[in-house]
Short mmCIF file of the C-alpha atoms (twelve columns), coordinates in Angstrom:
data_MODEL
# 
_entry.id   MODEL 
# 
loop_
_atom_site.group_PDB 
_atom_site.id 
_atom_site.type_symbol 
_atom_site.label_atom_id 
_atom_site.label_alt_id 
_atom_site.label_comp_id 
_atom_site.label_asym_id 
_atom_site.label_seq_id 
_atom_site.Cartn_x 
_atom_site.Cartn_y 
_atom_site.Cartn_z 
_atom_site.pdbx_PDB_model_num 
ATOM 1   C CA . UNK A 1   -180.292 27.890 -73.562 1 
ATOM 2   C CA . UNK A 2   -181.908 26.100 -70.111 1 
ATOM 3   C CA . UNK A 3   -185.296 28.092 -70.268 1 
ATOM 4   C CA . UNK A 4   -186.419 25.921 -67.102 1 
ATOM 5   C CA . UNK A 5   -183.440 26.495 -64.640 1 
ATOM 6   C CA . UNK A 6   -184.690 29.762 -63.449 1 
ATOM 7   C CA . UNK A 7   -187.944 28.271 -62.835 1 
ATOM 8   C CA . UNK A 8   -186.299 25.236 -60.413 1 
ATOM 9   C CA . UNK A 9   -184.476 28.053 -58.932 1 
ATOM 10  C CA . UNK A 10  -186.958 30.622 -57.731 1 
ATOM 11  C CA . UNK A 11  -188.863 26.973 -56.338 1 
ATOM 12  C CA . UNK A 12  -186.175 26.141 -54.646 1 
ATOM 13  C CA . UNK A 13  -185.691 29.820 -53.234 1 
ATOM 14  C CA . UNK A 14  -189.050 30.265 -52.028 1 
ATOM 15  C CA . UNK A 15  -189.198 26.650 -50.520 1 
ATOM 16  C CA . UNK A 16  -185.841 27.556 -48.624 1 
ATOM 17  C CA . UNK A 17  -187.153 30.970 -47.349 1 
ATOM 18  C CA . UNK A 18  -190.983 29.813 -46.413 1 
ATOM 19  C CA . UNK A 19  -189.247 26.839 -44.711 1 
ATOM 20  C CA . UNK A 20  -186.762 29.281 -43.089 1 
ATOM 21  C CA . UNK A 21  -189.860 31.560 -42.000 1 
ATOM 22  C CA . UNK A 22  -192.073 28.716 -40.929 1 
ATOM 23  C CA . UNK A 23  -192.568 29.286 -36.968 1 
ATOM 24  C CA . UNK A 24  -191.127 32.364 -37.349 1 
ATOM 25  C CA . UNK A 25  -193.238 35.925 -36.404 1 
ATOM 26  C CA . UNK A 26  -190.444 38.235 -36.264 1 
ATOM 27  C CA . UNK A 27  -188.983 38.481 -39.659 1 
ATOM 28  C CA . UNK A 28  -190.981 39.639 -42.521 1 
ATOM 29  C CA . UNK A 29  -190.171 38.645 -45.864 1 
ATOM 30  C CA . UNK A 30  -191.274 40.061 -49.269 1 
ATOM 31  C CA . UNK A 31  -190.201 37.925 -52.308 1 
ATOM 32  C CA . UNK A 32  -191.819 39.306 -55.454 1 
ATOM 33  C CA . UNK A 33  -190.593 38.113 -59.341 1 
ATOM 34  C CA . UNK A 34  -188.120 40.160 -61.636 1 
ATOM 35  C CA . UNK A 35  -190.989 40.739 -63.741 1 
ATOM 36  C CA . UNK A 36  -191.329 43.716 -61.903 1 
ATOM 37  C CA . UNK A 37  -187.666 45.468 -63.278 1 
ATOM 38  C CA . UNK A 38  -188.300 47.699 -66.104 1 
ATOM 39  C CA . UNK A 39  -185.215 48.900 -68.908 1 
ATOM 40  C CA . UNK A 40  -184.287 52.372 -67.408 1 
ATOM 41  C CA . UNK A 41  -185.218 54.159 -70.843 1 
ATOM 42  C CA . UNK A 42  -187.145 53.199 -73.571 1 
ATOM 43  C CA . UNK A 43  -184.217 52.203 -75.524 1 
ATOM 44  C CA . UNK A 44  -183.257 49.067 -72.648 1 
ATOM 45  C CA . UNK A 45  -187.137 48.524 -72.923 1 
ATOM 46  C CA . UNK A 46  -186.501 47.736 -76.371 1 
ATOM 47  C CA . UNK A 47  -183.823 45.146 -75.066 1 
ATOM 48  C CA . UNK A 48  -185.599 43.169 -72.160 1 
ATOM 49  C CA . UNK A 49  -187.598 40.234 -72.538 1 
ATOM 50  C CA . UNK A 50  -190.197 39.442 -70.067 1 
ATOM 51  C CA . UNK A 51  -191.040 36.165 -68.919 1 
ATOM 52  C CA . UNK A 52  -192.960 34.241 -66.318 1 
ATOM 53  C CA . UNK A 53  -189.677 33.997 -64.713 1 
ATOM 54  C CA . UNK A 54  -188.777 37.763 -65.055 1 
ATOM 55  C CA . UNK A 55  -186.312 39.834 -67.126 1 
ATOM 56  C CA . UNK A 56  -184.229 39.013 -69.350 1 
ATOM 57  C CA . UNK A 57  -181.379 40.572 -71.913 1 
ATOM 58  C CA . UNK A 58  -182.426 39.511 -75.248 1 
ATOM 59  C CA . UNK A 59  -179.636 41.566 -76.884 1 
ATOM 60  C CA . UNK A 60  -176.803 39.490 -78.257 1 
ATOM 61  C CA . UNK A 61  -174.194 42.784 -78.523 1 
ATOM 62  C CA . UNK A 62  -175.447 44.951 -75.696 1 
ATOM 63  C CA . UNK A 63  -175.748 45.630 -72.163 1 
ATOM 64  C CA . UNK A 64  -179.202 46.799 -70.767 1 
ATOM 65  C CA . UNK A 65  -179.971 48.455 -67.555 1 
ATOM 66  C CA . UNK A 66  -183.078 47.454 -65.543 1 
ATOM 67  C CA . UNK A 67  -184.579 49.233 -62.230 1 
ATOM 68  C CA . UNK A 68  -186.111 47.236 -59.562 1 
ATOM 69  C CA . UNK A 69  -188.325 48.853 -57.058 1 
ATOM 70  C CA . UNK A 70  -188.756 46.947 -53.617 1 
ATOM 71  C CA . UNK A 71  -191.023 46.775 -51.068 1 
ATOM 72  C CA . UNK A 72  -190.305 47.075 -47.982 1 
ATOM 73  C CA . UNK A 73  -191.610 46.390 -44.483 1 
ATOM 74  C CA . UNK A 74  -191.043 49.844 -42.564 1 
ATOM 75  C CA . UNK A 75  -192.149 49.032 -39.045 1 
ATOM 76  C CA . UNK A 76  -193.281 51.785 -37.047 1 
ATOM 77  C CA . UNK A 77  -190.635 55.514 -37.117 1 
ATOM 78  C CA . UNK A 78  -190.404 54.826 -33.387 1 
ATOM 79  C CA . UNK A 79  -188.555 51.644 -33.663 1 
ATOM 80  C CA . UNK A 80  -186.900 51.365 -36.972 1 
ATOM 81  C CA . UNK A 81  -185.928 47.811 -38.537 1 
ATOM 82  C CA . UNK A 82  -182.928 47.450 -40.460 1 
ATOM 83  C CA . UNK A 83  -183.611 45.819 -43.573 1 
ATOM 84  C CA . UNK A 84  -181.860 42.560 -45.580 1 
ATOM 85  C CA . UNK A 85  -182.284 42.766 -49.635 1 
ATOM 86  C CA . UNK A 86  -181.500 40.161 -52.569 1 
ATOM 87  C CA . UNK A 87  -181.990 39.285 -55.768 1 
ATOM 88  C CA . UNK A 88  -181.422 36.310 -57.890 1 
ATOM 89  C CA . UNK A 89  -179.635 36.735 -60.927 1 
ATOM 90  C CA . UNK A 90  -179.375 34.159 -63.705 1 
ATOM 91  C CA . UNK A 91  -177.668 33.559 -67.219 1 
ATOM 92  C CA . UNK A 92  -179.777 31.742 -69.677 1 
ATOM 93  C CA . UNK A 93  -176.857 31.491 -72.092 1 
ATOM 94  C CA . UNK A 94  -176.072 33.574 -75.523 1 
ATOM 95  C CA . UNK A 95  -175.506 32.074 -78.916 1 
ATOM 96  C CA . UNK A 96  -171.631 32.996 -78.478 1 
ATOM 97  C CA . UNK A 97  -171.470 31.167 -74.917 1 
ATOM 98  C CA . UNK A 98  -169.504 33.872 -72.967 1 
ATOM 99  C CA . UNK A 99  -169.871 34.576 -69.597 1 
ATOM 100 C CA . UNK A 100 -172.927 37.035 -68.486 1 
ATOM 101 C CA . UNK A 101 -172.108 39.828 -65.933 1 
ATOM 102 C CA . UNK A 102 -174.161 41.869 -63.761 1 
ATOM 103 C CA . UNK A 103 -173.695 44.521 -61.458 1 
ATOM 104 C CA . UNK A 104 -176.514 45.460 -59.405 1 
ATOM 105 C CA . UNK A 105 -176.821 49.047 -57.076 1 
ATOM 106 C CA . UNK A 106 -179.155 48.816 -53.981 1 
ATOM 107 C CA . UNK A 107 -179.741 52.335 -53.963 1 
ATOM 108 C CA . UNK A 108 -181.714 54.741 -51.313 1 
ATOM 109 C CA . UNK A 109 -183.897 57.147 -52.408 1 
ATOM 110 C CA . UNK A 110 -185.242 60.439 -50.999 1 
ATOM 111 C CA . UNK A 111 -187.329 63.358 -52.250 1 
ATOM 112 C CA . UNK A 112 -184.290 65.016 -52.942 1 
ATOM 113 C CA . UNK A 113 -182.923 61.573 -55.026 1 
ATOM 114 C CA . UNK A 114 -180.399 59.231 -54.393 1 
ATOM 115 C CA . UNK A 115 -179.150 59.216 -50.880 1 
ATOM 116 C CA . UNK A 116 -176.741 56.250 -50.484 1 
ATOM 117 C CA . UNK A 117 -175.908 53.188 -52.835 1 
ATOM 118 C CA . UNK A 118 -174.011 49.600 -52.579 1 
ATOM 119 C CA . UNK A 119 -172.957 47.906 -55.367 1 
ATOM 120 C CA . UNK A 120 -172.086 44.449 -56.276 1 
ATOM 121 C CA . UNK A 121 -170.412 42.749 -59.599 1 
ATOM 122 C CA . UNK A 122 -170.927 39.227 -60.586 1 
ATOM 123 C CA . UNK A 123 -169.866 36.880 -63.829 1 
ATOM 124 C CA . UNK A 124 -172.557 34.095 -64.608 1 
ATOM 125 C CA . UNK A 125 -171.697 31.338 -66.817 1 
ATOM 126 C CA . UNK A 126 -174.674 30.006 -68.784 1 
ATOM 127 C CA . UNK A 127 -177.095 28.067 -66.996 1 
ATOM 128 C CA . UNK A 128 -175.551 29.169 -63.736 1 
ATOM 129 C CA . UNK A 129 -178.064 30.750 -61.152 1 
ATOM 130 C CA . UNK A 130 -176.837 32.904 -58.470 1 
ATOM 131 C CA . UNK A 131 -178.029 35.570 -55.292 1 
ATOM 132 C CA . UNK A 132 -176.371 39.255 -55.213 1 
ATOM 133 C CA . UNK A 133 -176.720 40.296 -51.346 1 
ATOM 134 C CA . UNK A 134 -177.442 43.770 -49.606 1 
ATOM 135 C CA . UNK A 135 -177.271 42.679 -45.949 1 
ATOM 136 C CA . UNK A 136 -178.590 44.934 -42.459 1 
ATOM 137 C CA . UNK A 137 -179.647 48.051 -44.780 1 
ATOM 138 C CA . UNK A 138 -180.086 50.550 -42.534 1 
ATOM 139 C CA . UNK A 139 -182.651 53.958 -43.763 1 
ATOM 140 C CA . UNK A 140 -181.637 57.043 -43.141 1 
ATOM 141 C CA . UNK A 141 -185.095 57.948 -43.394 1 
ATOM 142 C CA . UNK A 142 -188.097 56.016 -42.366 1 
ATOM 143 C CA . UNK A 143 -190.114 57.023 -45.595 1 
ATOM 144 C CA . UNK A 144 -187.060 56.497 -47.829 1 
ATOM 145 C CA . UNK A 145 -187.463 54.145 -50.688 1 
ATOM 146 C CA . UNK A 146 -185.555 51.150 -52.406 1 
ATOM 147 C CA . UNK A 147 -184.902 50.108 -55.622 1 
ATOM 148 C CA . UNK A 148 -181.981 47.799 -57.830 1 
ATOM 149 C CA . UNK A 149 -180.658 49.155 -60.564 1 
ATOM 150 C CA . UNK A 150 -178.810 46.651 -62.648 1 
ATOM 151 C CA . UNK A 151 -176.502 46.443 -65.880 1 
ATOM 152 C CA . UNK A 152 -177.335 43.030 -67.452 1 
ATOM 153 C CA . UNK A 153 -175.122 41.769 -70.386 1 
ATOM 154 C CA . UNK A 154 -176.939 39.389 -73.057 1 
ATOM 155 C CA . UNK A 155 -178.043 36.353 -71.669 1 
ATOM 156 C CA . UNK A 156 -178.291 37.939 -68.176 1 
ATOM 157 C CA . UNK A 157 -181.895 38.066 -66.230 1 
ATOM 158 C CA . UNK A 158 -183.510 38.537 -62.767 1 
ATOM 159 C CA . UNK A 159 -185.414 36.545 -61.829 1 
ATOM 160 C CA . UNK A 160 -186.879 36.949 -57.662 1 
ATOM 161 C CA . UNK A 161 -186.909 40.477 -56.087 1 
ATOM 162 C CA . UNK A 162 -186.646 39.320 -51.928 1 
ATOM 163 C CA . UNK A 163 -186.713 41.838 -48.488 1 
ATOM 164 C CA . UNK A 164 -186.621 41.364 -45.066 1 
ATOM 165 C CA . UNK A 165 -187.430 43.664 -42.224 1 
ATOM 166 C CA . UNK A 166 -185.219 42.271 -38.886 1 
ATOM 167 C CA . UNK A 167 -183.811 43.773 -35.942 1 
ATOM 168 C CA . UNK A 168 -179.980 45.218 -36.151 1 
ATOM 169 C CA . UNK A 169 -177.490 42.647 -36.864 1 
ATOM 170 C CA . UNK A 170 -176.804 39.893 -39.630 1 
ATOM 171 C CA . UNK A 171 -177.474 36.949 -37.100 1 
ATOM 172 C CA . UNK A 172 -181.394 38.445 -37.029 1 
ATOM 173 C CA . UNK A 173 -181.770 38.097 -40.860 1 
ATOM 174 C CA . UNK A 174 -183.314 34.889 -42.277 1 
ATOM 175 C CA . UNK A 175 -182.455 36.120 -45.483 1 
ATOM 176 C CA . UNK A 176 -178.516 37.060 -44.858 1 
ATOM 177 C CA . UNK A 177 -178.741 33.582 -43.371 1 
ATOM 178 C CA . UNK A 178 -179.801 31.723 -46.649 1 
ATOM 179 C CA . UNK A 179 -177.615 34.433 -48.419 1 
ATOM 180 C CA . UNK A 180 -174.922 33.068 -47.424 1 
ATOM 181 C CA . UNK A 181 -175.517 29.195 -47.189 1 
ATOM 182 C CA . UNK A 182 -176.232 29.581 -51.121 1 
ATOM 183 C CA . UNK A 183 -172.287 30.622 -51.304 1 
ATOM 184 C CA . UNK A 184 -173.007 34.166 -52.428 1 
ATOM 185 C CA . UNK A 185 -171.660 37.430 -50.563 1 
ATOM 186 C CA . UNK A 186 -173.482 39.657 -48.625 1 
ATOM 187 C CA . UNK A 187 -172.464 43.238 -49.328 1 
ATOM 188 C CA . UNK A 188 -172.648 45.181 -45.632 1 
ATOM 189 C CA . UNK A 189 -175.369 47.518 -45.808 1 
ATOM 190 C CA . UNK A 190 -173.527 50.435 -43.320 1 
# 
């Protein structure tokens, strides 16, 4: 088990998006760590593992679900911003060596609850690091919030929490940009 790959990779992330960003003033990105996801009942509580890195399954047998809140750069009602979301998921490998999955909801929520949800399923082998995309997010409602929630298998994690406020359209994202040159998909956020 490679406790110091998801380490190199939220580095490398940051370094990629800061140098993306550098010169930058219209995109506004929030990159916080998976320490932040939380099991979704006391019982996947009992199943994470938290780490400077953020979240893991520490279950050999069983899945765990985790709920990720994100911030999010509104801009002003007037003129609303679409928005980009990602997070990196890793798989610090089980004591059986199969393959982790995850499948992760970017879900909108009102006062009246959920409003609209994306979804996207990935297999990890161990050590492998990888992005799950949400890209040009639009709100139905300016004061709407976001949050992942994720079904982690043993082994799986989370380990960066990242959002981008940006004009309509993928080609104004930094973040759907560097989405996408790391290989992973970019779920369409309409």
């Amino acid at each position: 088990m490679n406790e110091r790959l998801p380490r190199i990779g939220v580095a490398l992330l940051v370094v990629c998006v800061s140098t993306a960003l550098s010169g930058l003033v219209s995109a506004e990105v929030i990159v916080s760590s998976g320490v932040e996801c939380n099991g979704v009942t006391e019982l996947h509580k009992s199943r994470a593992e938290w780490r400077q890195y953020g979240i893991v399954n520490s279950e050999q047998t069983k899945d765990m679900w985790v709920s990720c809140p994100l911030d999010r750069v509104q801009g002003l009602p007037a003129s609303p911003r679409h928005f980009t979301s990602a997070l990196s998921l890793f798989h610090r490998g089980t004591q059986d060596g199969r393959e982790a999955q995850a499948t992760c909801y970017l879900v909108e929520i009102s006062v009246a609850g959920i409003v609209k949800a994306r979804s996207q399923s990935l297999s990890l082998k161990a050590g492998q690091q990888t992005m799950a995309g949400f890209c040009d997010a639009q709100p139905r409602d300016f004061f709407n919030s976001y949050a992942f929630i994720c079904r982690l298998t043993p082994g799986a994690g989370i380990s960066t929490l990242m959002t981008e406020s940006h004009v309509p359209g993928w080609e104004n994202s930094i973040l759907a940009e560097q989405i996408g040159e790391s290989g992973a998909t970019c779920v369409d956020g309409s």
